[in-house]
N, C-alpha and C positions, 0 to 999 in steps of 0.2 A: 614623476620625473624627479630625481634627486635632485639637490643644489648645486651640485658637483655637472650635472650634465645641463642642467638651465645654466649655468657660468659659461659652459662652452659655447653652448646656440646662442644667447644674449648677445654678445656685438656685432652677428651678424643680421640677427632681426628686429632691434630696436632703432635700427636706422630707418626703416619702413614706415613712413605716415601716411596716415589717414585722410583721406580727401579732407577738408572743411562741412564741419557741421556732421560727421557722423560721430559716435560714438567709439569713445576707445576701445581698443581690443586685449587683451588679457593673453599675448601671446605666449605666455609659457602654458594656459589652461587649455591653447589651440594645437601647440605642440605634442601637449602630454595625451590629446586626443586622437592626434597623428601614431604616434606610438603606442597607444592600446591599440588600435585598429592593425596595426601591421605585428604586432607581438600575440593577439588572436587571434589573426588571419579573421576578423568578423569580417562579414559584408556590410558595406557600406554604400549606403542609395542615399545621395543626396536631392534627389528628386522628388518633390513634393507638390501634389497635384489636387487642386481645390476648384471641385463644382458647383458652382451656385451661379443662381441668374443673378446677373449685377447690371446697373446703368451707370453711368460717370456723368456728376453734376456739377456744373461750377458753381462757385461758391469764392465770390470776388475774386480775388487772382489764383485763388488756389483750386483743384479737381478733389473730388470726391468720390470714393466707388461707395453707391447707396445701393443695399441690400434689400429688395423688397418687402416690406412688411418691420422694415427695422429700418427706417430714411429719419428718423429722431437724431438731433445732435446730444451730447451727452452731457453738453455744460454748457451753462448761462451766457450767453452774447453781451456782456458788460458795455458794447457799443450799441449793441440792438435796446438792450434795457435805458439807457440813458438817452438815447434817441424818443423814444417813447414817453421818458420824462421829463424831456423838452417839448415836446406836444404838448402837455399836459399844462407846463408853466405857462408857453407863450400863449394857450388860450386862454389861459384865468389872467395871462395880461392884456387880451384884447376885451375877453368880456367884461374886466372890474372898469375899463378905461383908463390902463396905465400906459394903453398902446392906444393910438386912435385908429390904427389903420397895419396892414402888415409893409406898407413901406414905412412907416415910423417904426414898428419895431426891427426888422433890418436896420434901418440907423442905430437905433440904441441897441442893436449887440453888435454892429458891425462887421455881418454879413449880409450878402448878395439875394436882394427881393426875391428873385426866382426859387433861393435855396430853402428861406424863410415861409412860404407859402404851402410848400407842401407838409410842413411841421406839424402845424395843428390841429389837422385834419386825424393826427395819429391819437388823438384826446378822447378820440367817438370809433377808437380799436373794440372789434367785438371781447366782451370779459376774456372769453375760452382762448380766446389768440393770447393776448395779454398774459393769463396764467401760462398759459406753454410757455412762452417765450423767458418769461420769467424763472419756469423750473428747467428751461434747454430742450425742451421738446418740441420746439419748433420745426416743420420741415426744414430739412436742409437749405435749401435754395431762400428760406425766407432771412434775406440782410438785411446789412442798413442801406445799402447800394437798391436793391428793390423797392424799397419804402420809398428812399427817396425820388431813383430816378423811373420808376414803374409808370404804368398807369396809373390814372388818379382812383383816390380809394371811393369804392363805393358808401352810400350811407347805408345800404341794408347790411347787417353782420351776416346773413347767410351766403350774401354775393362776394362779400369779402373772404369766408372763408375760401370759397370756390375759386377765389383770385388769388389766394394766397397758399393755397394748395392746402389749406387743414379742416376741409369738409371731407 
């Protein structure tokens, strides 16, 4: 499309916005694709139709379509990871005795015993969990919302993976 003919469509299609949160649109590149299509009469299907088995997981507030054989996230949970390394801390501060108890250390970070209690337990994570979660290969479904709010973690690493969906 010339400049001469994007000058004439442009003030009637740059009033057009985009919902929130999408991506802008390049409407002279959407135009100029308008007008090849109808200058070589090509056909044009925009119907695009994709089969695969898929299941949808949530995944704290948000849905997920997991692909079987491919339900790996693709990058680091920097909340799952530090969740994990607060495990780690508050037991080396119960077992050095800088905590006496997990209602004293709830006091001294000031949070809520119930939230405190299930932290430390995440210290005695099987390795292999641990590595995954660390390179983003963690199952899907494995957050910090299941850590915390799940059932209680087993101590065998085999029952855990089986609990946490990476056996």
């Amino acid at each position: 499309m010339s400049d001469a003919e994007w000058a004439f469509f442009e003030p009637f299609i740059m009033g057009i916005r985009q919902p929130n949160g999408r991506k802008p649109v390049d409407h002279r590149r959407v135009l100029d694709g308008v007008f090849w299509i109808a200058r070589t009469c090509s056909p044009f299907d925009a119907t695009v139709v994709i089969e695969r088995a898929v299941t949808f997981r949530r995944r704290g507030v948000e849905t997920r379509i997991a692909i079987p054989g491919r339900e790996k996230t693709l990058a680091p949970d920097a909340k799952l990871i530090a969740l994990i390394t607060q495990g780690h801390r508050w037991f080396a501060e119960l077992r050095d005795g800088r905590s006496e108890s997990v209602r004293d250390l709830a006091r001294r970070h000031g949070v809520d015993q119930g939230d405190v209690s299930r932290v430390p337990p995440l210290a005695f994570l099987a390795p292999d969990i641990v590595e995954a979660i660390i390179a983003g290969q963690q199952p899907v479904e494995l957050t910090v919302t299941a850590l915390r709010r799940g059932p209680e973690l087993p101590a065998s690493w085999d029952a855990q993976r089986r609990m946490l969906g990476s056996a």
